[in-house]
ChimeraX commands (.cxc) that place a marker at each C-alpha (Angstrom):
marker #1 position 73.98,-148.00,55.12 radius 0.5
marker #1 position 75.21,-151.60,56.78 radius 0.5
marker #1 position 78.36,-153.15,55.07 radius 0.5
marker #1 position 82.00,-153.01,55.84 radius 0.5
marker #1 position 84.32,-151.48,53.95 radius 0.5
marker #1 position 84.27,-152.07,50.00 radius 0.5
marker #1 position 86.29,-155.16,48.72 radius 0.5
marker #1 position 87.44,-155.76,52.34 radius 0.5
marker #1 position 89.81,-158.73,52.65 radius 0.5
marker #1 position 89.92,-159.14,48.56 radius 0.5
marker #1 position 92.76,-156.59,48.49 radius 0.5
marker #1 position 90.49,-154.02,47.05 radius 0.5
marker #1 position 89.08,-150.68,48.94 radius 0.5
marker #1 position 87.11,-148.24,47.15 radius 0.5
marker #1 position 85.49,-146.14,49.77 radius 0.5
marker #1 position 83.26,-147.36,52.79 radius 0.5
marker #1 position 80.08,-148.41,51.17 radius 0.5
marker #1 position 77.82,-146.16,53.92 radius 0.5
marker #1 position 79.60,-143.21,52.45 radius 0.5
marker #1 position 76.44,-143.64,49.39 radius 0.5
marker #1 position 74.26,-141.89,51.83 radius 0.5
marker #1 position 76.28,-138.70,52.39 radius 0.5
marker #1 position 75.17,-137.23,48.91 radius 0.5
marker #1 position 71.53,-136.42,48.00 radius 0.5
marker #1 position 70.55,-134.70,44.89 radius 0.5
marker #1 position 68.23,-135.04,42.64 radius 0.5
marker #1 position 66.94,-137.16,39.22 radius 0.5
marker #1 position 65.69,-137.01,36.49 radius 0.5
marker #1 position 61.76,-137.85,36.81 radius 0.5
marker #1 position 61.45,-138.16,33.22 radius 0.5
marker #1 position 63.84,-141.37,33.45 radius 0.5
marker #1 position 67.72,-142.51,32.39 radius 0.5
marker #1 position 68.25,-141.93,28.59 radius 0.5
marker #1 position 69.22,-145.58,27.48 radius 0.5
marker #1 position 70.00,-143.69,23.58 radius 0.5
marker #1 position 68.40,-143.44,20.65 radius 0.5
marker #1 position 65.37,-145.21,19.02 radius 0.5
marker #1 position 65.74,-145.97,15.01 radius 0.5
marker #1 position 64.25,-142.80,13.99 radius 0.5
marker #1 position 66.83,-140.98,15.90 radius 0.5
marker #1 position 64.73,-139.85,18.78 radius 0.5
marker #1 position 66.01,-139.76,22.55 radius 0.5
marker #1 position 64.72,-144.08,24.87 radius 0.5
marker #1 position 64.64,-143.10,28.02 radius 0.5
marker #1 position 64.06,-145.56,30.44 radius 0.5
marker #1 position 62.39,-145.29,34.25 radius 0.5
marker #1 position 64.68,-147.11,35.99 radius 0.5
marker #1 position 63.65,-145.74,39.00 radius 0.5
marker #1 position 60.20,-145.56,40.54 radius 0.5
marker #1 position 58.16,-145.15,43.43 radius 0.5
marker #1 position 57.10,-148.80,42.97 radius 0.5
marker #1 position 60.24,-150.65,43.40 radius 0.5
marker #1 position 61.80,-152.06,40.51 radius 0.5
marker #1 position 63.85,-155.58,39.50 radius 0.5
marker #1 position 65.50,-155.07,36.31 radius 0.5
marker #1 position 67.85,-158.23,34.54 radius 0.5
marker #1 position 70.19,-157.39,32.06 radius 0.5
marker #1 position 71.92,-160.07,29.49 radius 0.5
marker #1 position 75.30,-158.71,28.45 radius 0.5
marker #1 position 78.00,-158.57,30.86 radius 0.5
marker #1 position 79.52,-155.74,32.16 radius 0.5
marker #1 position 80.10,-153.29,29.49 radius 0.5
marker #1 position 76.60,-152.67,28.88 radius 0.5
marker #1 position 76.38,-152.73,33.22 radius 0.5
marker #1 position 79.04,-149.75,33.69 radius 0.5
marker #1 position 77.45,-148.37,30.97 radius 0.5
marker #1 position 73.68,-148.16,32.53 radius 0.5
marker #1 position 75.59,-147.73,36.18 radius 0.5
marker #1 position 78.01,-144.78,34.47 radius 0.5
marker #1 position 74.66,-143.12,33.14 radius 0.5
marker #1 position 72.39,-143.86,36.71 radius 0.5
marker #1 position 74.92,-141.91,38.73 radius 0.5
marker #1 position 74.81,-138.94,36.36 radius 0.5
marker #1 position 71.37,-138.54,37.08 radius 0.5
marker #1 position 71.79,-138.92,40.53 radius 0.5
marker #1 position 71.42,-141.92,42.08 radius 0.5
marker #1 position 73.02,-143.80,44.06 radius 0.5
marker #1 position 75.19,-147.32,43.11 radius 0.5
marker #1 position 76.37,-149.95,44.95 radius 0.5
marker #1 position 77.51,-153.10,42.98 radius 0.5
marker #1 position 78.03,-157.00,44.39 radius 0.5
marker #1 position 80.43,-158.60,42.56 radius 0.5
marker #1 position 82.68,-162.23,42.36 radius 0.5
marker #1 position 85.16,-160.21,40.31 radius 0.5
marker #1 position 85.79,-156.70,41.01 radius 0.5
marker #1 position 88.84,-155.79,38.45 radius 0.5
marker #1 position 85.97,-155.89,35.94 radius 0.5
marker #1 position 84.42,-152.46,37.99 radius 0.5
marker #1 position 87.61,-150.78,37.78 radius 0.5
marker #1 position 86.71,-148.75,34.39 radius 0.5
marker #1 position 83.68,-147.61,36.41 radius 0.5
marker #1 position 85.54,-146.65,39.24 radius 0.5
marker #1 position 87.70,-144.99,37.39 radius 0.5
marker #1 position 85.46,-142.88,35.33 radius 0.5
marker #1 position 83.49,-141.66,39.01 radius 0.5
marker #1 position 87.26,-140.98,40.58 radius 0.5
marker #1 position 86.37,-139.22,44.12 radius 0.5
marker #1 position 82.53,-139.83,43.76 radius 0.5
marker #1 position 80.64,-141.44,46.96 radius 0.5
marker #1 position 78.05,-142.34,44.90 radius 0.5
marker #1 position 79.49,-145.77,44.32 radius 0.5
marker #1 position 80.47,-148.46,46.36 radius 0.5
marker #1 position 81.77,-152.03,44.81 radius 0.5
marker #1 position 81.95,-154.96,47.11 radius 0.5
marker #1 position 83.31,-158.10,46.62 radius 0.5
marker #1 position 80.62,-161.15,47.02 radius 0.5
marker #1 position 77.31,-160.72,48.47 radius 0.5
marker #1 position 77.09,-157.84,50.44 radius 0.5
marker #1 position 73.95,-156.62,52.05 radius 0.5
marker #1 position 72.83,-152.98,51.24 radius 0.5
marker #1 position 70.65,-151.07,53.44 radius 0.5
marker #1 position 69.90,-147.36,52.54 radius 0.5
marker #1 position 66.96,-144.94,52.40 radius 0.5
marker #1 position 66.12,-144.07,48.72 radius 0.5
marker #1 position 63.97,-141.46,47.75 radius 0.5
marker #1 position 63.00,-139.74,44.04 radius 0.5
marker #1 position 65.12,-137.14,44.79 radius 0.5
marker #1 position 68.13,-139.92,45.90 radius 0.5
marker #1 position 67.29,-143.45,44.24 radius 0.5
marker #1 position 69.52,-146.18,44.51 radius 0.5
marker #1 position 70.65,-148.78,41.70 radius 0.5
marker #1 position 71.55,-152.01,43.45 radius 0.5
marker #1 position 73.35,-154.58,40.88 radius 0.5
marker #1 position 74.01,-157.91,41.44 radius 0.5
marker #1 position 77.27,-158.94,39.08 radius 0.5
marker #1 position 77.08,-163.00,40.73 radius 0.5
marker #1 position 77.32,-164.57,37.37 radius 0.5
marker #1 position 74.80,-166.32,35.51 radius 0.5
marker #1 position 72.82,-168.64,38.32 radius 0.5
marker #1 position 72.15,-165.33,40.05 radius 0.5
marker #1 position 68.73,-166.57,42.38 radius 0.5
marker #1 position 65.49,-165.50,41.20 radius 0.5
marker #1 position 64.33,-163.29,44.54 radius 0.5
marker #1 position 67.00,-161.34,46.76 radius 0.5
marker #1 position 65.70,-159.31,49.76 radius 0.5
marker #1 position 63.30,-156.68,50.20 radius 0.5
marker #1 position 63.60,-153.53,47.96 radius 0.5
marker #1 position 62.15,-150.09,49.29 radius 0.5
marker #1 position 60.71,-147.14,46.78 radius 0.5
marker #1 position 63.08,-145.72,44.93 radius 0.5
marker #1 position 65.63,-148.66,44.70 radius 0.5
marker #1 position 66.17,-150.76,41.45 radius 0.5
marker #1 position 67.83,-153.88,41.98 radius 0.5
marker #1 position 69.66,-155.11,38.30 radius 0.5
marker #1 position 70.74,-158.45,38.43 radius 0.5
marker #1 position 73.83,-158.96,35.51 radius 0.5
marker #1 position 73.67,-162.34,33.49 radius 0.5
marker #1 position 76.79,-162.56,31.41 radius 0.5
marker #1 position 74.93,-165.20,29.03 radius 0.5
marker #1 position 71.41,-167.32,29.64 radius 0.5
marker #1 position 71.21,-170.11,31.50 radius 0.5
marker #1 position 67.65,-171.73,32.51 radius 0.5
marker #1 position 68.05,-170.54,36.09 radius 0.5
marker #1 position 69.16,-166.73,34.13 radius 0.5
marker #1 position 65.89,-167.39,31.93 radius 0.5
marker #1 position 63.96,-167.85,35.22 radius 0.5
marker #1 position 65.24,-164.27,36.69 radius 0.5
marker #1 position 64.79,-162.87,33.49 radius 0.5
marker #1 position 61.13,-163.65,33.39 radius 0.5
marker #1 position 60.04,-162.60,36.58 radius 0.5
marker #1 position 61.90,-158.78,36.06 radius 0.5
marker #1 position 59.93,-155.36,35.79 radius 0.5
marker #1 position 62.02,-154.77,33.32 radius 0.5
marker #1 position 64.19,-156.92,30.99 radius 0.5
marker #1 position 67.41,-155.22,28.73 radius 0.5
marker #1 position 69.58,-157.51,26.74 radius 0.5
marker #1 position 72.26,-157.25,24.19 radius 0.5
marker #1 position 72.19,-159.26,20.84 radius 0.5
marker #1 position 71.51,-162.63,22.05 radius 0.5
marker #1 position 72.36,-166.55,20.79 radius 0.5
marker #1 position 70.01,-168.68,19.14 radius 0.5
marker #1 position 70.39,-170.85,22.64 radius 0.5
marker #1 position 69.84,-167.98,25.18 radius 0.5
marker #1 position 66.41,-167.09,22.65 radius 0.5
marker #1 position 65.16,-170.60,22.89 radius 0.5
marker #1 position 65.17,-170.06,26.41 radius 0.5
marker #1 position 62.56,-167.18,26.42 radius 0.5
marker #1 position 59.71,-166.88,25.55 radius 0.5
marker #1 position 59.26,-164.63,22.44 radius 0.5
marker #1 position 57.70,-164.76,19.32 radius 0.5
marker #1 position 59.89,-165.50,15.59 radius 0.5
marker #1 position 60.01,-162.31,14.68 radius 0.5
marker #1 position 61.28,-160.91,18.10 radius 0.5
marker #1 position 63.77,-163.66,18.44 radius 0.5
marker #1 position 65.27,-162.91,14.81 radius 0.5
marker #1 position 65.41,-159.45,15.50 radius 0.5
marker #1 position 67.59,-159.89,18.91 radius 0.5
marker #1 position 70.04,-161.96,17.09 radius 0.5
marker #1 position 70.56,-159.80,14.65 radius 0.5
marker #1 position 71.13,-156.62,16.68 radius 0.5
marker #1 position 74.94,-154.72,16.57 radius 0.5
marker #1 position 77.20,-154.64,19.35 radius 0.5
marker #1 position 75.92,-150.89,19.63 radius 0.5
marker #1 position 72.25,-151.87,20.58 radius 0.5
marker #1 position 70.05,-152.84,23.25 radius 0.5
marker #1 position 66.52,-154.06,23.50 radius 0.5
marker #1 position 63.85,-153.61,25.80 radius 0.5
marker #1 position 61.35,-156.30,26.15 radius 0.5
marker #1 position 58.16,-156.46,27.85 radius 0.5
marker #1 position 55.56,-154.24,28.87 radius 0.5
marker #1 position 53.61,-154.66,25.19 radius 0.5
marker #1 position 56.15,-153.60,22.79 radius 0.5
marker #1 position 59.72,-153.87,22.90 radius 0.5
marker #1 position 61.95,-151.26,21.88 radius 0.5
marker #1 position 64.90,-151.18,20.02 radius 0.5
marker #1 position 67.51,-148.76,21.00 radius 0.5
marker #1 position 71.03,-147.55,19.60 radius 0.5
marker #1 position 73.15,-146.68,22.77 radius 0.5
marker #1 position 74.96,-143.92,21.44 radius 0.5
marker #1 position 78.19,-144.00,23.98 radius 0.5
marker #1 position 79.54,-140.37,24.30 radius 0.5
marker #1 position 83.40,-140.23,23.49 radius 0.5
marker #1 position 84.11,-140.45,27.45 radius 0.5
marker #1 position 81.98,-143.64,27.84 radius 0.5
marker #1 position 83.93,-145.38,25.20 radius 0.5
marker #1 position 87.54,-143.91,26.59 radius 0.5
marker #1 position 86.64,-145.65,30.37 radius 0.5
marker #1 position 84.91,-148.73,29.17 radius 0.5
marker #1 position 85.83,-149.03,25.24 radius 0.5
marker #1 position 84.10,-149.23,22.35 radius 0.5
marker #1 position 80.27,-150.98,22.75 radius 0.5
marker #1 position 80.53,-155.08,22.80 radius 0.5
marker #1 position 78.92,-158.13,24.20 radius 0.5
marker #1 position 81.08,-159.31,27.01 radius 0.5
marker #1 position 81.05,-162.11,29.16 radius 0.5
marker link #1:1,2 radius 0.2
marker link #1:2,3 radius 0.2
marker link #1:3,4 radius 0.2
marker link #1:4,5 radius 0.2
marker link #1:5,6 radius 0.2
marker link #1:6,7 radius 0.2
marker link #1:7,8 radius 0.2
marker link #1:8,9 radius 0.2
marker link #1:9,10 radius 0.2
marker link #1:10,11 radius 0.2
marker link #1:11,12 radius 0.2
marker link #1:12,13 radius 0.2
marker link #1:13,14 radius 0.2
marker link #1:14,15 radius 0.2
marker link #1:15,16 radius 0.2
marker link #1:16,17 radius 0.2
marker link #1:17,18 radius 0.2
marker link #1:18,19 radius 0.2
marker link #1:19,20 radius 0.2
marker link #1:20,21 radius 0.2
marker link #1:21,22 radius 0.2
marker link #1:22,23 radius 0.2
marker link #1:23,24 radius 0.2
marker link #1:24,25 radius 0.2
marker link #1:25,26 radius 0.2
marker link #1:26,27 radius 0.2
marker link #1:27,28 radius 0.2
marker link #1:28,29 radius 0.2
marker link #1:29,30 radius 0.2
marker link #1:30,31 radius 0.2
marker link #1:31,32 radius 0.2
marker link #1:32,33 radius 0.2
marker link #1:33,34 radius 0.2
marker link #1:34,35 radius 0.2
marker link #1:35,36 radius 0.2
marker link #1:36,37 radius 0.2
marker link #1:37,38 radius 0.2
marker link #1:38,39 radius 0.2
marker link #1:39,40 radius 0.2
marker link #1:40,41 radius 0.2
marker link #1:41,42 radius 0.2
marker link #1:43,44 radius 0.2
marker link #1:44,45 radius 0.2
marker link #1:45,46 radius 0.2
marker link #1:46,47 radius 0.2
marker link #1:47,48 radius 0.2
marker link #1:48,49 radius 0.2
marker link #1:49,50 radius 0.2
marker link #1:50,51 radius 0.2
marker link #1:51,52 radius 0.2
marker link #1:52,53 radius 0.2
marker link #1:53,54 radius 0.2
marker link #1:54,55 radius 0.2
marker link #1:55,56 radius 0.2
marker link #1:56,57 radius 0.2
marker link #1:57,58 radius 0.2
marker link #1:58,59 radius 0.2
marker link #1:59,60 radius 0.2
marker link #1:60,61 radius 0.2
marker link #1:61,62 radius 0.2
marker link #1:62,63 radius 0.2
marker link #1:63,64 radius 0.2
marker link #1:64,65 radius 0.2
marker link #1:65,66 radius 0.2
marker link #1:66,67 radius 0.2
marker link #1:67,68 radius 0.2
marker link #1:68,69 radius 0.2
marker link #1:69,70 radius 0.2
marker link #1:70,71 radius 0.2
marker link #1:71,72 radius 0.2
marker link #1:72,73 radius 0.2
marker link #1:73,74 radius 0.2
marker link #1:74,75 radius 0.2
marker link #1:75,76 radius 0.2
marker link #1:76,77 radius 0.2
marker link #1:77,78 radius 0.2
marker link #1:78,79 radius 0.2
marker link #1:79,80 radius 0.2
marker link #1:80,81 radius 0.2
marker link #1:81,82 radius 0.2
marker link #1:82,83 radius 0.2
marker link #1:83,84 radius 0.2
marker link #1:84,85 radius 0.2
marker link #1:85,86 radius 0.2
marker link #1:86,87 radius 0.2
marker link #1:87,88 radius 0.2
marker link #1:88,89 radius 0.2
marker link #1:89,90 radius 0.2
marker link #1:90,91 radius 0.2
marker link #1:91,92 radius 0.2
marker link #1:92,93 radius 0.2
marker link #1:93,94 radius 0.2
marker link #1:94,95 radius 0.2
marker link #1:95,96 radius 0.2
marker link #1:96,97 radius 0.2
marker link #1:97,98 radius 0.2
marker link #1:98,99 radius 0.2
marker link #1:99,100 radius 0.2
marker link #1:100,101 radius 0.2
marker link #1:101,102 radius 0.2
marker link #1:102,103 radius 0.2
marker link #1:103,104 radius 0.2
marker link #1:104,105 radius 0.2
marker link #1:105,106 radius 0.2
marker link #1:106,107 radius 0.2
marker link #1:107,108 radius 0.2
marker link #1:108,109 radius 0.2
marker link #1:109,110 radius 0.2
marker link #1:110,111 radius 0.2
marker link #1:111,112 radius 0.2
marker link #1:112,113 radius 0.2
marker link #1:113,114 radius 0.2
marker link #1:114,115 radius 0.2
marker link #1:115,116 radius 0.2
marker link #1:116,117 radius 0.2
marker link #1:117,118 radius 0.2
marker link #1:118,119 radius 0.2
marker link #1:119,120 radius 0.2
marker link #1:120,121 radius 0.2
marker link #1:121,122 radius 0.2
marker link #1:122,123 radius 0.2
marker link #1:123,124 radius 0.2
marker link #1:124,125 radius 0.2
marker link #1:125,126 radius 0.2
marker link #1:126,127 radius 0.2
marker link #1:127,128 radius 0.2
marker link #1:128,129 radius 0.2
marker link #1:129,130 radius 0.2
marker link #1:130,131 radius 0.2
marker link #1:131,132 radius 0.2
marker link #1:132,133 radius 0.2
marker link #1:133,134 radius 0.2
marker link #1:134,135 radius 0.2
marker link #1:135,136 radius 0.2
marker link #1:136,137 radius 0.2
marker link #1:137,138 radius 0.2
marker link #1:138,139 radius 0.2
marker link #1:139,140 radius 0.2
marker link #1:140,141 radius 0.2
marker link #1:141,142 radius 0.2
marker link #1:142,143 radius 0.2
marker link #1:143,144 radius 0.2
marker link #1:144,145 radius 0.2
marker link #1:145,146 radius 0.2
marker link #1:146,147 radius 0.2
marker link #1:147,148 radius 0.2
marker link #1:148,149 radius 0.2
marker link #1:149,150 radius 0.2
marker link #1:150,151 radius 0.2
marker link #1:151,152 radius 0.2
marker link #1:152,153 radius 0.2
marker link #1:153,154 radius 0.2
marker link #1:154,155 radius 0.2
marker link #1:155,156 radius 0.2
marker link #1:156,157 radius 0.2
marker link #1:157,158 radius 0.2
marker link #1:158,159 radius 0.2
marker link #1:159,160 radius 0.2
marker link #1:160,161 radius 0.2
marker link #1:161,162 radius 0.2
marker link #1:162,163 radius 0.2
marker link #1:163,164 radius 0.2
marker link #1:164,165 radius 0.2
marker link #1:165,166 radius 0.2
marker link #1:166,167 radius 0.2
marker link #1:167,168 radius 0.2
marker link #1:168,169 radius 0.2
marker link #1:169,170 radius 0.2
marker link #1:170,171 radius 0.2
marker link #1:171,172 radius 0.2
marker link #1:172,173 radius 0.2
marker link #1:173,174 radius 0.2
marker link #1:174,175 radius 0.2
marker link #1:175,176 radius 0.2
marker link #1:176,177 radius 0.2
marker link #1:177,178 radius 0.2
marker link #1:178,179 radius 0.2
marker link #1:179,180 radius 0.2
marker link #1:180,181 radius 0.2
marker link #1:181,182 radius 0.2
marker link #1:182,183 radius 0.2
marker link #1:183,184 radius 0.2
marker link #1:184,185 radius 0.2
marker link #1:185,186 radius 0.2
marker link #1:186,187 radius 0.2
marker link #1:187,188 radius 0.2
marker link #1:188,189 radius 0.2
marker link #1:189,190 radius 0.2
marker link #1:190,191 radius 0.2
marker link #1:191,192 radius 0.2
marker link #1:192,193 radius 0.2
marker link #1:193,194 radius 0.2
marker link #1:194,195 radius 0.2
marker link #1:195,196 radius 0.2
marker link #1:196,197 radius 0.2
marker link #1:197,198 radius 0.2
marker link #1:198,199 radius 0.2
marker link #1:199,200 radius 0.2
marker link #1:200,201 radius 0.2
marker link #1:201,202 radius 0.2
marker link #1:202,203 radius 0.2
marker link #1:203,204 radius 0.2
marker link #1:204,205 radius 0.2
marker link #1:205,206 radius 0.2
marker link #1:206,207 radius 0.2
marker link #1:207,208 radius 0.2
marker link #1:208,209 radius 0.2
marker link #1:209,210 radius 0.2
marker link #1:210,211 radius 0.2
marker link #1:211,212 radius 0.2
marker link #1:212,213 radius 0.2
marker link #1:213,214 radius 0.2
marker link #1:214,215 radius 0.2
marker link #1:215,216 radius 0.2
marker link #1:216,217 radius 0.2
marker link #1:217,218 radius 0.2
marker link #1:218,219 radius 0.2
marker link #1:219,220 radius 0.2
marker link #1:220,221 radius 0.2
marker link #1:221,222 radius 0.2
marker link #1:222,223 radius 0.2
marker link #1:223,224 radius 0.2
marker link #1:224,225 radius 0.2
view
């Protein structure tokens, strides 16, 4: 792992970010449960495959700690680039004394072996001009780039991804993608609760369920910016 010490000279430390590669256990191969589809049965998701995956995500950081929270209990490894790192804290909080996770302030490159028994999530929290293509990813990493709301350059990220998850969405951030009526009126309709997974031939519509610890760290589910 090459970076200096997490949040250095932004008055935050969280660990040493090379401490990710001390721990190796193993996933799940049958993928990150995301929560429940509408008849009740379990969504998950592989986040993390052999083939290297670039995910975007519209929603902000709840949903984020949420899918980070959930990635390290399955094993992998996180490591987060942020412009504002106070919004982490409920994460870091939740993973007290875990060297699974590393937040750094700003753009802070990442370099770890990642294999399917240790994969690594790498999220980009830059805000919403976040650049289409950033470095080289290896098997076994997933990079998630955060858009807090859709802007073209966002929409531009968004459809270049492997894989695209986005809370309920504004009639301005839909006429941005491209998606048919009946998909559009569906994601602005969604509760604060839900996610949905476009692409790949059908999207999927998914309640996230949060467990009563999830919504004690990082409250109860919302859209925030």
């Amino acid at each position: 792992m090459s970076a200096g010490p997490v949040g250095a000279g932004a008055g935050t430390h969280l660990g040493a970010a090379e401490q990710l590669a001390w721990l190796r256990v193993q996933a799940d191969p049958a993928g990150l449960v995301l929560g429940r589809s509408v008849e009740r049965e379990l969504v998950p998701v592989r986040l993390f495959r052999e083939d290297p995956v670039r995910a975007t995500l519209i929603g902000g950081w709840w949903l984020a700690s949420l899918v980070a929270f959930r990635a390290l209990a399955v094993g992998a490894l996180v490591a987060v680039n942020t412009t504002a790192p106070d919004r982490w804290h409920p994460l870091v909080r939740a993973v007290q004394g875990s060297d699974r996770l590393a937040v750094m302030v700003g753009d802070r490159p990442v370099k770890a072996a990642a294999s399917w028994s240790s994969p690594m999530l790498l999220i980009d929290d830059l805000g919403p001009y976040a650049p289409a293509a950033r470095g080289t990813l290896t098997p076994w990493q997933t990079r998630l780039t955060v858009l807090p709301w859709l802007t073209p350059a966002g929409a531009v990220v968004a459809g270049s991804a492997t894989l695209l998850m986005t809370q309920r969405l504004a009639p301005e951030e839909v006429g941005l993608l491209r998606m048919d009526d009946r998909t559009a009126g569906l994601i602005q309709a969604m509760h604060d609760d839900m996610v949905a997974l476009v692409g790949g031939g059908a999207n999927r519509y998914v309640w996230l369920t949060p467990t009563s610890v999830e919504t004690h760290f990082f409250g109860a589910p919302h859209r925030s910016r």
